[in-house]
Backbone bond lengths (Angstrom), bond angles and torsions (degrees), N, CA, C in turn:
res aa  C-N    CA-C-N  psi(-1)  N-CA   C-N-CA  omega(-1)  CA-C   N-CA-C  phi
1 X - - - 1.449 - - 1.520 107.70 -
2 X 1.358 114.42 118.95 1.436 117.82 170.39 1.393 108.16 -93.04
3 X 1.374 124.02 146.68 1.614 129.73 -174.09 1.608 86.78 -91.32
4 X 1.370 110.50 171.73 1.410 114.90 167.00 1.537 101.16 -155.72
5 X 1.159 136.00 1.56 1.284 141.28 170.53 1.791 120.06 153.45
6 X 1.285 102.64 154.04 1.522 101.68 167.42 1.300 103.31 -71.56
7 X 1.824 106.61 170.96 0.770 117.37 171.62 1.580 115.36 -146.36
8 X 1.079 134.83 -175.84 1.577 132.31 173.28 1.835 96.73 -122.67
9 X 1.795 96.43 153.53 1.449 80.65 167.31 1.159 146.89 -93.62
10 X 1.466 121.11 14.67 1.452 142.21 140.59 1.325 108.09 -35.45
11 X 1.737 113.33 -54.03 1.388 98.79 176.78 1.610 144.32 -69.63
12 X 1.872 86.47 -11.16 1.558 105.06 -177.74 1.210 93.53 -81.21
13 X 1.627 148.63 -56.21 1.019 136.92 -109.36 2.318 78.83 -115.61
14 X 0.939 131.87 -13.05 1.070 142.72 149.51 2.098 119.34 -49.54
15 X 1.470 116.46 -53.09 0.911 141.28 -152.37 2.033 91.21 -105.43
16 X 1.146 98.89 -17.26 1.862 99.89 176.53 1.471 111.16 -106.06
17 X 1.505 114.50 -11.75 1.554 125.24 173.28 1.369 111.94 -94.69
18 X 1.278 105.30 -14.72 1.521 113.06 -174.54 1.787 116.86 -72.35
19 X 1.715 83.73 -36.30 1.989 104.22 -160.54 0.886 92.03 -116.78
20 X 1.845 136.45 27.16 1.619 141.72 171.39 1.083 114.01 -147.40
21 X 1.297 126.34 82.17 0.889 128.64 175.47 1.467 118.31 -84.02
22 X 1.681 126.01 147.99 1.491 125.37 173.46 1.369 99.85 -87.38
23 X 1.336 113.61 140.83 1.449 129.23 -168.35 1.586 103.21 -133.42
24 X 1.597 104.53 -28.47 1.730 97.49 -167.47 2.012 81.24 -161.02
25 X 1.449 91.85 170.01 1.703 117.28 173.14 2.051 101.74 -51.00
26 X 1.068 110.45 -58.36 1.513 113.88 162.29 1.278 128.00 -40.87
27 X 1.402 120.12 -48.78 1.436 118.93 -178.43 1.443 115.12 -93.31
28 X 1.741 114.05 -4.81 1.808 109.88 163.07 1.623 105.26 -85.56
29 X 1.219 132.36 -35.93 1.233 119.52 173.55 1.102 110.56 -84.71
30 X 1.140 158.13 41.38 1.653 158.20 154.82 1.764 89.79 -122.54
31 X 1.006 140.76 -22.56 1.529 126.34 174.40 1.757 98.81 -96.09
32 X 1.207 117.58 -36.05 1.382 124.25 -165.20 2.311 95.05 -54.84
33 X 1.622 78.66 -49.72 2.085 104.63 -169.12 1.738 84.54 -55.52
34 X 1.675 133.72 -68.70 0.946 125.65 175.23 1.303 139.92 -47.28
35 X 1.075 106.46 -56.06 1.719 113.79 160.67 1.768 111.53 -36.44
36 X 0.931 111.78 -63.67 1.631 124.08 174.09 1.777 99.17 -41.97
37 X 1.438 123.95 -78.57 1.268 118.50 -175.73 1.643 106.39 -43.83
38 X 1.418 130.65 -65.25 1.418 112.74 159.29 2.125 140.89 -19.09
39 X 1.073 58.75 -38.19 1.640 66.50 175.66 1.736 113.91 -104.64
40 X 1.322 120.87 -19.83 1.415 108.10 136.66 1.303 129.19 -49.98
41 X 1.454 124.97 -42.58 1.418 124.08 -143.32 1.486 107.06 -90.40
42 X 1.989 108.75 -18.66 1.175 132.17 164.19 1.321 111.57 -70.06
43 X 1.284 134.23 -44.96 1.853 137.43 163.35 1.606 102.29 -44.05
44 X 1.295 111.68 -59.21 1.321 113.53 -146.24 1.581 113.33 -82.71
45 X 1.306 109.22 -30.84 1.532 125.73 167.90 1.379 112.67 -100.74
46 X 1.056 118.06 23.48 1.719 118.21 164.08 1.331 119.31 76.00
47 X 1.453 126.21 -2.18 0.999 131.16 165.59 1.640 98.89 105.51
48 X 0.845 130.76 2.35 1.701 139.68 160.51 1.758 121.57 -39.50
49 X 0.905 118.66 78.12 1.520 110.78 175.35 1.735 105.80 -117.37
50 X 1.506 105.16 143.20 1.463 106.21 171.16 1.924 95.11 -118.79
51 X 1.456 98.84 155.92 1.568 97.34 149.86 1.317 105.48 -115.46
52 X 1.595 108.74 147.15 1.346 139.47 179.53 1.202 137.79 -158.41
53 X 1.349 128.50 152.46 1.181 131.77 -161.86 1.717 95.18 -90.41
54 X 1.333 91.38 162.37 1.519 101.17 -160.69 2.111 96.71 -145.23
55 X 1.477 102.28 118.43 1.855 89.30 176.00 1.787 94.27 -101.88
56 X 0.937 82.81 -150.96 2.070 108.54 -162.30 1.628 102.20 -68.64
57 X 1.264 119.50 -53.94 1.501 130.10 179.30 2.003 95.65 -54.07
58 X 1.192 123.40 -30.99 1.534 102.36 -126.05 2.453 60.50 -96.11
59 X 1.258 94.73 -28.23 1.482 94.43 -159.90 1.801 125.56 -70.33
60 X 1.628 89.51 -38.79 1.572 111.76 155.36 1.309 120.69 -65.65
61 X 1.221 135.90 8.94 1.666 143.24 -157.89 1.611 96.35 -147.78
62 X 1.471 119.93 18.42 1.901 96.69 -168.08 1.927 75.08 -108.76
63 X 1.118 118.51 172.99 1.316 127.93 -165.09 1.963 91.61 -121.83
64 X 1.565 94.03 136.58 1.567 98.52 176.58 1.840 111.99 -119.58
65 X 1.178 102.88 133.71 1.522 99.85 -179.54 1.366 112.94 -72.49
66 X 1.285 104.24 -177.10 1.586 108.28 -165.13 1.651 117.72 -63.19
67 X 1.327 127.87 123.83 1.252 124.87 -155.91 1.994 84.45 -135.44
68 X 1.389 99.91 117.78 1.781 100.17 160.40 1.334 126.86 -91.52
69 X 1.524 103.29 27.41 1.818 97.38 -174.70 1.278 112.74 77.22
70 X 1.016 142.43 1.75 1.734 123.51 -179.29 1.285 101.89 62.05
71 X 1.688 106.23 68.34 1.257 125.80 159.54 1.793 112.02 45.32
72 X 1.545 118.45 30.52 0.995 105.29 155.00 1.239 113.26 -98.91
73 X 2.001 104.02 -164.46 1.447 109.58 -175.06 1.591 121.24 -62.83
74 X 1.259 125.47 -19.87 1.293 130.00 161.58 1.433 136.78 -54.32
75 X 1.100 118.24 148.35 1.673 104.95 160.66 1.820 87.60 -127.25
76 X 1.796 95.97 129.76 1.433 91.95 -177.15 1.614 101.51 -123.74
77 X 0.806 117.67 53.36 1.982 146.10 173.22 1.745 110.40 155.34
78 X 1.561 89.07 109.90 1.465 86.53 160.41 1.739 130.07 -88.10
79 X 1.103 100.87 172.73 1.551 90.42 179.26 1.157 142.91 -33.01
80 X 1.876 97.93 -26.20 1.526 78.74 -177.49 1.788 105.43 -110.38
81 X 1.093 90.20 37.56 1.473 93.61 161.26 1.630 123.82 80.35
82 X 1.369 136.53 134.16 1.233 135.41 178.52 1.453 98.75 -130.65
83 X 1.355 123.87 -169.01 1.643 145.43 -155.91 1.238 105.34 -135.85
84 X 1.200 128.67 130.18 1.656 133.94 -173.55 1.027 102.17 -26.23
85 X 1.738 128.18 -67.60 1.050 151.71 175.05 2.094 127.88 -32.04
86 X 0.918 61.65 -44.51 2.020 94.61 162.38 1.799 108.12 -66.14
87 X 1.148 103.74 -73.28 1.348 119.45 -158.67 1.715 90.13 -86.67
88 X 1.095 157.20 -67.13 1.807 128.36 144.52 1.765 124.44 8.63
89 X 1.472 110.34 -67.24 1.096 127.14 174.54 1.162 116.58 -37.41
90 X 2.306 103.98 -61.24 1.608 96.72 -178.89 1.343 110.51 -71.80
91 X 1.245 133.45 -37.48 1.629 117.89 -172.83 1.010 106.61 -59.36
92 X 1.525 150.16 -6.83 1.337 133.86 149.13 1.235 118.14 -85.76
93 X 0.978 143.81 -35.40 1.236 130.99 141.14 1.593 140.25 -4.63
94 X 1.357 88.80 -46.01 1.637 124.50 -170.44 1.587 101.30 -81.12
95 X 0.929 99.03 -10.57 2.037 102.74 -176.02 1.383 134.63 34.29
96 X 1.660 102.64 42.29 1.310 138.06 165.46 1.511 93.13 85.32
97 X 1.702 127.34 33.16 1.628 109.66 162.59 1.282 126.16 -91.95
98 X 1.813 98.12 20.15 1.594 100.43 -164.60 1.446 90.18 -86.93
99 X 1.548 123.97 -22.51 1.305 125.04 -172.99 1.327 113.40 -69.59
100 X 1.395 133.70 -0.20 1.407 133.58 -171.38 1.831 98.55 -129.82
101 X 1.344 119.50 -30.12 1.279 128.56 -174.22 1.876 96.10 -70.17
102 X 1.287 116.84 -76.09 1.070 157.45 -107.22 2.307 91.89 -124.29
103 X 1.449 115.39 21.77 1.424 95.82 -138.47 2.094 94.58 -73.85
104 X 0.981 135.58 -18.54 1.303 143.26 166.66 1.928 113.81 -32.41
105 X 1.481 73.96 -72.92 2.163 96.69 -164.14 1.758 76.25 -61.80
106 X 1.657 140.13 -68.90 1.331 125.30 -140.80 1.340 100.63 -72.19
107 X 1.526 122.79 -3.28 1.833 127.26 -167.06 1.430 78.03 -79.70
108 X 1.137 147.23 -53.36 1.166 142.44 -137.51 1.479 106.47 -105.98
109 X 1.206 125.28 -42.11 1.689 122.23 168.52 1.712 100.31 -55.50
110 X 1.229 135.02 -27.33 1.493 139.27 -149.89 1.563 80.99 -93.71
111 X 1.471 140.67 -68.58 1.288 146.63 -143.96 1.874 82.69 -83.60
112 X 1.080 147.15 -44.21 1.421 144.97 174.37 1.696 100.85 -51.11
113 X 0.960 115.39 -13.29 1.655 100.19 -162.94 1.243 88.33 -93.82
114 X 1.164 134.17 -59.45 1.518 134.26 -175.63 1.294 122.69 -53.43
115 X 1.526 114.04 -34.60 1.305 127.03 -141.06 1.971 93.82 -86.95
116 X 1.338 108.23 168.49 1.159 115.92 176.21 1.718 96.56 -77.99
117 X 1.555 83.76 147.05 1.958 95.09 -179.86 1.789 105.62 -86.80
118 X 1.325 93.26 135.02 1.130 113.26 -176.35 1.752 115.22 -127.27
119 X 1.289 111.98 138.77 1.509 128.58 -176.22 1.778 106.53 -24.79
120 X 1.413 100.13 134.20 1.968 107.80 170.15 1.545 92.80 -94.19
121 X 1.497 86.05 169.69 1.669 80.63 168.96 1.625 82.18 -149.11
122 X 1.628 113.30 140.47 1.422 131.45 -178.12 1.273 110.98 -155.33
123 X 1.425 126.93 166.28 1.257 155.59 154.93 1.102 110.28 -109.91
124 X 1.962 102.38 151.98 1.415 124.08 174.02 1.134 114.46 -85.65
125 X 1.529 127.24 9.14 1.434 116.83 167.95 1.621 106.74 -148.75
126 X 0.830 149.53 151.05 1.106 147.81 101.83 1.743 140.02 56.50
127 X 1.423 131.41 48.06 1.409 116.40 -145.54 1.594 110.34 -80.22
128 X 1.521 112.26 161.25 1.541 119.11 175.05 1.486 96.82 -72.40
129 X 1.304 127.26 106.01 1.288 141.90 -175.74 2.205 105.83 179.95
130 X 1.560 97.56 152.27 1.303 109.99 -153.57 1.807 97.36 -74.08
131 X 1.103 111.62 -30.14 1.292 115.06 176.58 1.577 116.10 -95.39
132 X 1.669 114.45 35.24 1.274 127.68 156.71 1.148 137.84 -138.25
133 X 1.848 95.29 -14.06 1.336 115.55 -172.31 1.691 115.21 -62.03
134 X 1.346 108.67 -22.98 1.790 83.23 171.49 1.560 112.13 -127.67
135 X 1.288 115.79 42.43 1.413 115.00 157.57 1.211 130.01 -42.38
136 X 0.928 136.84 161.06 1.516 127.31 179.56 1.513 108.49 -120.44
137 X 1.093 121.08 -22.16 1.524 116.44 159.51 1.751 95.52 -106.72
138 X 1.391 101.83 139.92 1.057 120.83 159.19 1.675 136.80 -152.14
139 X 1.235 96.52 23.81 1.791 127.47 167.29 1.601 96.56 -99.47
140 X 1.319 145.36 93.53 1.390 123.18 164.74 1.977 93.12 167.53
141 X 1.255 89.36 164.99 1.524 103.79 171.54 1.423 114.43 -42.57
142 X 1.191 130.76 131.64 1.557 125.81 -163.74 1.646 114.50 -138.79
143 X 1.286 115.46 128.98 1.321 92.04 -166.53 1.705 130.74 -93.73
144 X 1.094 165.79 112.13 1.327 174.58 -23.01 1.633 95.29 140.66
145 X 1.293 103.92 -93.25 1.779 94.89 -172.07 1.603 95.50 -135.07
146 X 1.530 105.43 151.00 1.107 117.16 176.28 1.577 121.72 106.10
147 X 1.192 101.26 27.69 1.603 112.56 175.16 1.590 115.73 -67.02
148 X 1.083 108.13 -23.16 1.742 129.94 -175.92 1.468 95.76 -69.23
149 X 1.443 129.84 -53.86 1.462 158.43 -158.02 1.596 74.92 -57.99
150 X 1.509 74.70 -113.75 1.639 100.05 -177.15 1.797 113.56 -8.14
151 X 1.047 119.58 -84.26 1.736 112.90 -170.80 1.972 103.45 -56.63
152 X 1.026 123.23 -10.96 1.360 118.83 -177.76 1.665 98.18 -92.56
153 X 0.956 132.34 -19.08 1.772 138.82 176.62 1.275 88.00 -85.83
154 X 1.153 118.57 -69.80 1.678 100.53 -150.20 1.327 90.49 -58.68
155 X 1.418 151.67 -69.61 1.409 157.04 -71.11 1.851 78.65 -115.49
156 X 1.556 104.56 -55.51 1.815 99.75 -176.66 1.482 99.61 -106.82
157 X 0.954 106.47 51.52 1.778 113.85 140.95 1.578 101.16 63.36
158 X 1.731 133.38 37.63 1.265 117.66 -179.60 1.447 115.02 -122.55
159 X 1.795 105.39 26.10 1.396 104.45 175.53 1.792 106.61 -78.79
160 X 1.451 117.47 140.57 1.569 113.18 161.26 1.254 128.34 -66.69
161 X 1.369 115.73 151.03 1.584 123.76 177.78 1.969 97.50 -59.65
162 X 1.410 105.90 -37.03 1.345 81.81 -141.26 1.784 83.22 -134.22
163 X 1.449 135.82 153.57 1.047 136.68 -169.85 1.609 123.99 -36.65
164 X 1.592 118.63 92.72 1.310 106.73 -159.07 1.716 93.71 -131.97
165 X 1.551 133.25 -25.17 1.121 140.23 -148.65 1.917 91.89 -103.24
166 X 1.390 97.82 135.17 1.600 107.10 -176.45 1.199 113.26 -99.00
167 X 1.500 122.24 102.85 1.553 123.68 -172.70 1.807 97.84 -122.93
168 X 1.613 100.58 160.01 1.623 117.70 174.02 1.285 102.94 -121.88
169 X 0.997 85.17 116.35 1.771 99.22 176.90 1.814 122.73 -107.14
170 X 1.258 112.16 115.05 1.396 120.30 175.16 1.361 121.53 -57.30
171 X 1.336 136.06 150.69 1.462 118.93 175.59 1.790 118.70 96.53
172 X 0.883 144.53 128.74 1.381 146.28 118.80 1.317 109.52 3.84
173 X 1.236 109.48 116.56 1.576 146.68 162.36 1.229 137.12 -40.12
């Protein structure tokens, strides 16, 4: 992870409206749900945000809270949490039935693969919130928004060798 500057979270929450746009009733409450975790993560970590570049190691290694697929038949992170890298693994595993189980979350890893890459937003630890509370790592890169991102890079091969991906990270360094 390369730093590239502080930031305030005016500037995050500027820089997450920018690369989120509302398009439909769905995409203001999924930024509205995000926006909100942002502005926890600013309470809870003191208001600490850096921007930084982020390569393939730093992206396969950030830890994602419990995610059920967008209410399909899957659960593709349970509560207590897995690592990009982890949760990659099982969708191959899965031998492409996440695409029929799962058809929402994979609509959206599929439209991430193509799509221009756009800013993550994470913390270095862990927030007091229901979809973190029983992680089991909670010292480490953490993810905020962009879980869709992330497993759609690694999955078609568009993470960088070397610090290229623009993430804001909450928390102390």
């Amino acid at each position: 992870m390369q730093t590239i500057a502080t930031v305030t979270p005016d500037d995050v929450l500027r820089r997450f409206r920018a690369t989120h746009p509302v398009n439909d009733e769905v995409s203001r409450r999924t930024n509205e749900y995000a926006e909100g975790v942002l502005d926890l993560a600013s309470r809870q970590l003191g208001g600490t945000w850096h921007r930084v570049a982020l390569d393939r190691e730093d992206v396969l290694a950030t830890v994602l809270p419990w995610h059920t697929g967008e209410s399909g038949e899957r659960v593709l992170v349970d509560p207590a949490g897995r690592t990009v890298a982890d949760a990659v693994a099982t969708l191959s595993s899965w031998d492409g039935q996440y695409t029929a189980s799962n058809p929402v979350c994979w609509g959206k890893m599929v439209w991430h693969a193509e799509a221009d890459p756009t800013p993550l937003f994470l913390s270095t630890t862990a927030l007091d919130h229901p979809y973190y509370e029983r992680l089991e790592r909670r010292d480490s890169l953490t993810h905020l928004d962009g879980l869709h991102r992330m497993l759609a890079w690694a999955l078609w091969g568009r993470l960088p060798d070397g610090p290229g991906l623009e993430a804001y990270v909450a928390g102390p360094l």
